[in-house]
Structure formats: C-alpha cells, structure tokens
C-alpha positions as CSV (number, residue, x, y, z in Angstrom):
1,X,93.6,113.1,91.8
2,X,95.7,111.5,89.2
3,X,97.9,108.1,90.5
4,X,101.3,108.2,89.4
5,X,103.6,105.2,89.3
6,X,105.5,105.8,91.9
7,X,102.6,106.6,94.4
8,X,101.3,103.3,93.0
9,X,105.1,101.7,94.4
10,X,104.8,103.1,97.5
11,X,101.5,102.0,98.0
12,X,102.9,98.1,96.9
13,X,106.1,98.7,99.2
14,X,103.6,99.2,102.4
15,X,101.1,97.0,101.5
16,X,103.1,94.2,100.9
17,X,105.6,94.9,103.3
18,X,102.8,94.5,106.0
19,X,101.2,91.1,104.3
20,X,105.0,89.6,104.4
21,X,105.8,90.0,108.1
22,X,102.0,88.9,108.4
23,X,102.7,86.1,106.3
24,X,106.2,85.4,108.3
25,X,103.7,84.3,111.2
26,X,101.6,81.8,109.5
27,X,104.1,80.5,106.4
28,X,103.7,76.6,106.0
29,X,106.1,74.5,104.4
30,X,104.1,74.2,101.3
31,X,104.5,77.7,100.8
32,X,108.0,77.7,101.1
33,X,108.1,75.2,98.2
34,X,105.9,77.6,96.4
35,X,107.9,80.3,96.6
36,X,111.1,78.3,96.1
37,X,109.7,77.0,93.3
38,X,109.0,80.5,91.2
39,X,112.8,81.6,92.2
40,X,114.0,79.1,90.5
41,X,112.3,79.5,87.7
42,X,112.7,83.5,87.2
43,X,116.9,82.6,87.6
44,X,119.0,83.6,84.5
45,X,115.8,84.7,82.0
46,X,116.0,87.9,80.0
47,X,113.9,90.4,81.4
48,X,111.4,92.2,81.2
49,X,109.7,89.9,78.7
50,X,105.7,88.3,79.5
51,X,107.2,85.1,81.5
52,X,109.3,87.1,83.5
53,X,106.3,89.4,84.6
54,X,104.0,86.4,85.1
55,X,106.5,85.1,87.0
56,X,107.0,88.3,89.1
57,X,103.4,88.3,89.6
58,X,103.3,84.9,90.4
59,X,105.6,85.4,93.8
60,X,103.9,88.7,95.0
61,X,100.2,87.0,95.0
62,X,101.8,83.5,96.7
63,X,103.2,86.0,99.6
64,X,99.7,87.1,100.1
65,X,98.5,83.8,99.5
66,X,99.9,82.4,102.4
67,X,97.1,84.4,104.5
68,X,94.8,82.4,102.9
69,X,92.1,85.7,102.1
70,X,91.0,85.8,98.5
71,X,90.3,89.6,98.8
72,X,94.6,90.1,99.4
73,X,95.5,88.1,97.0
74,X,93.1,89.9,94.0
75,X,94.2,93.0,95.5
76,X,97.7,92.7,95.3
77,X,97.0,91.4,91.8
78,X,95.6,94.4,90.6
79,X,98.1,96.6,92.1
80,X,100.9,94.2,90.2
81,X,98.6,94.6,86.9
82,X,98.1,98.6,87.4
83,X,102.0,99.0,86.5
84,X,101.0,97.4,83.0
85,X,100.1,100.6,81.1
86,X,102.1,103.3,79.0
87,X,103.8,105.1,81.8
88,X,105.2,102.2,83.4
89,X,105.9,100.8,80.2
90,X,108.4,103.7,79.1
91,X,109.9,103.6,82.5
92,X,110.6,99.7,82.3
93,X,112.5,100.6,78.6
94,X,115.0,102.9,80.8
95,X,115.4,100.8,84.1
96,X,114.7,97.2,83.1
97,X,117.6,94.7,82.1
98,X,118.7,91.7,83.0
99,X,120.9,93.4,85.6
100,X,117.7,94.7,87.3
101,X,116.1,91.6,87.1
102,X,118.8,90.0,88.5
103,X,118.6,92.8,91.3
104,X,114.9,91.8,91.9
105,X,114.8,88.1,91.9
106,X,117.4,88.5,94.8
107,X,115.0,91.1,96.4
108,X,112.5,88.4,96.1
109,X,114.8,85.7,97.4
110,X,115.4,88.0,100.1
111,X,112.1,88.5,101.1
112,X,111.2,84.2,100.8
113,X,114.2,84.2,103.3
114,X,113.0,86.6,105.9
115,X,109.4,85.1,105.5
C-alpha cells in the first residue's frame, strides 16, 4: 500500500502528540532553553526556505529528545524528512507562506508551553 502525505501527518500528529505529553513528565530546564532557543530563532523568517525547515526539524527531534531514546529521536527524524519529496513539495507551493509559518511557530510555541 502506497503512503500518502496525509497518512504520513496523521501518523506525525499521534506519534508526536504521545512523545510530547510523555515528554511533559520528564522536561528539564535545559530543554526548555532548547526549545526556547529554536522559537526564537524560526520568528519573523520567510518560509518555507532550507533554514526554516531545519529549524522545524530541529524543534520536533528536541521534543523527542527530551526522552532521552536515540531510536525516537531518528524516528521522528525520518518521518520529518519523508515530507521532503515531490508530493509534499507541490503541496508546500499551495499552503506555505509566511502566514502559515507564522501559524506554525505559534503551534510550536504552543506545544513548548503545554510541555
């Protein structure tokens, strides 16, 4: 069976949605600072350009991170990378501005705050 982009979303939503309230139980201050330190740096940049993605990535593996297992944090790397091909691609053209990206940074800031 084929994997379409948004089974791969759904599959990111309730994977990472369980790693975050996991995470809300054993979060450090360290991490905090971690995580505080990527928001501030995706604020006010165009989007979607490589930084901004890096950066995007760089917030979802510090959430699983804070677990501190190696196998989470590869695997919701490679989920994060899957969305980098054609498909996801074209969709990003329609969906992705700096509107949206402002939409997601304060989903991510969102999700720092409930952790």
């Amino acid at each position: 069976m084929d994997e379409g982009p948004f089974e791969l979303l759904r599959a990111r939503e309730f994977i990472e949605g369980a790693i975050a309230a996991e995470a809300a139980l054993h979060v450090r201050p360290i991490d905090i600072e971690h995580m505080d330190d990527v928001l501030r740096r995706m604020e006010d940049l165009p989007h979607p350009t490589k930084m901004t993605i890096a950066l995007d990535r760089e917030f979802h593996t510090l959430v699983a991170g804070i677990l501190g297992n190696a196998v989470l944090v590869r695997c919701i790397g490679e989920l994060f990378d899957q969305r980098m091909n054609p498909y996801f691609e074209l969709l990003s053209s329609y969906f992705e501005n700096r509107d949206s990206w402002r939409a997601a940074a304060e989903e991510h800031r969102a999700v720092r705050d409930a952790i």
